[in-house]
C-alpha positions in Angstrom: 0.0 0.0 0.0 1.3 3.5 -0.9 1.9 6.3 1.2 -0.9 7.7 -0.5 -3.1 5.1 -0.2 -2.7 5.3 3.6 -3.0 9.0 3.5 -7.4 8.5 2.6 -7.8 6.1 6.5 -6.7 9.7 7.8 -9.6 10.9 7.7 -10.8 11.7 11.2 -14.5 10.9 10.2 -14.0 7.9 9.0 -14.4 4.7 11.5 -13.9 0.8 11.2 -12.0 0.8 8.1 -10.7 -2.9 7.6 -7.4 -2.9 5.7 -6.8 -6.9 5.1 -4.4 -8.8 3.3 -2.4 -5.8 2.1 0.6 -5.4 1.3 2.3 -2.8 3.6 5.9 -1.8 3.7 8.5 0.2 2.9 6.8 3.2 3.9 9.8 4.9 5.4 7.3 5.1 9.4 5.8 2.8 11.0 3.4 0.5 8.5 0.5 0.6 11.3 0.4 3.2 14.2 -1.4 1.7 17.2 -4.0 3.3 19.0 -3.4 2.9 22.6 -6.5 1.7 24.0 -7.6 -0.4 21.2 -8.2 -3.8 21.6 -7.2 -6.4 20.9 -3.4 -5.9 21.6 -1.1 -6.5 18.5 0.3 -10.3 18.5 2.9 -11.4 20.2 4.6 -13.8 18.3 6.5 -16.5 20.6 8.1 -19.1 17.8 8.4 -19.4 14.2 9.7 -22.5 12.8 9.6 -23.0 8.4 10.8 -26.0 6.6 10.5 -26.6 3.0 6.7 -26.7 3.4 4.8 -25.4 5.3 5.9 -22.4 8.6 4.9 -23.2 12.4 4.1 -19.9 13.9 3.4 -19.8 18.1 2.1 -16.8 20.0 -0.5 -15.3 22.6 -3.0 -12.2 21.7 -4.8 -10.5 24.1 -8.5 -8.9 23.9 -11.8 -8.6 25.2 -12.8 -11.5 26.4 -15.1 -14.4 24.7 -14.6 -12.4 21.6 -14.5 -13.2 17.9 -10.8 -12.1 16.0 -8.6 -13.0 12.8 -4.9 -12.8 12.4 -3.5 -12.2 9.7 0.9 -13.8 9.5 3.6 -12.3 6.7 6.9 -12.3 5.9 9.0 -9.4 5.2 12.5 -9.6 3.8 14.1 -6.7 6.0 12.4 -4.5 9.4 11.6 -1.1 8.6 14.0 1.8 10.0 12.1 1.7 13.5 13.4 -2.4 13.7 10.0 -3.7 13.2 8.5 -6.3 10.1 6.3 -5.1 8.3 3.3 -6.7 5.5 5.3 -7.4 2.6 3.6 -10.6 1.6 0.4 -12.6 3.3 1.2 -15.9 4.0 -1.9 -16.7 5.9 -4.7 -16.0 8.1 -6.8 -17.7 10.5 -9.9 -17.0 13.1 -10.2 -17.1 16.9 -12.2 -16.4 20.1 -10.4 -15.5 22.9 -11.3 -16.7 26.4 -13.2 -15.5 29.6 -10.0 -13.4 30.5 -9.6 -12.3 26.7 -6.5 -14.6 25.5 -5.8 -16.2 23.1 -2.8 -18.8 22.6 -2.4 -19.8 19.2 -0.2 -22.5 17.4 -1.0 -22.2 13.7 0.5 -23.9 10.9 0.6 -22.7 7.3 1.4 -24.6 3.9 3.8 -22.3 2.9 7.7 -21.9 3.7 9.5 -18.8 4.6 13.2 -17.8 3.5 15.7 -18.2 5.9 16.7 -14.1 7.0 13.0 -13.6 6.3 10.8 -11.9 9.4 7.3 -13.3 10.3 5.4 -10.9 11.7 1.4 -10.8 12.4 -1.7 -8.1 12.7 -5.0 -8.5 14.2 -8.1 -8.6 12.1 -11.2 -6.3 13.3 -9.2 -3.4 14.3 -6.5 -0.7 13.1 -3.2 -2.3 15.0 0.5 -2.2 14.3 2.1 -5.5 13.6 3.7 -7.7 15.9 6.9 -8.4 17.2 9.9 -9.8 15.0 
């Protein structure tokens, strides 16, 4: 997504905008600015492991609780100048409900492998947040 692109979610009057399974990167800020109260947290991601076929990514989100969410997992050759992945390319996506205390642990596999040097990051679905941790 260009700079430009990003420049129309600006719009103070505009709410619940879903950007999903975009490509966003190499913006030279941040590729998602998160809103401090929002919830759910961004992802954090606890273990990535990629063979030839398919990537094993572990992590833990938190939200409100007994709630419906999505994640959204990509890879990124590089972090952006900040030190963070960003959404280069989608490699998957799946859907979750959190618990009674709204968390989540998740331990998804996807059928597709990821470069070695490559960063796997992840975004929730259902609200504006900045990606995970690399």
């Amino acid at each position: 997504m260009r700079r430009a692109d990003l420049e129309r979610f600006r719009d103070r009057t505009s709410t619940n905008n879903q950007i999903v399974a975009n490509s966003i990167h190499d913006n030279g800020s941040p590729a998602i600015l998160v809103v401090p109260s929002a919830s759910p947290s961004p992802p954090n991601l606890t273990s990535v492991t990629s063979s030839g076929t398919a990537t094993e990514i572990k992590g833990v989100i938190f939200g409100a609780p007994n709630t419906n969410y999505g994640l959204q997992f990509f890879a990124n050759p590089a972090t952006d100048p900040f030190g963070y992945a960003e959404g280069r390319t989608l490699l998957g996506s799946m859907t979750f409900v959190t618990d009674g205390n709204g968390r989540f642990t998740f331990d998804e596999v996807l059928p597709v492998s990821v470069a070695i040097g490559e960063y796997v990051t992840s975004t929730a679905m259902g609200q504006i947040l900045g990606f995970s941790t690399v």
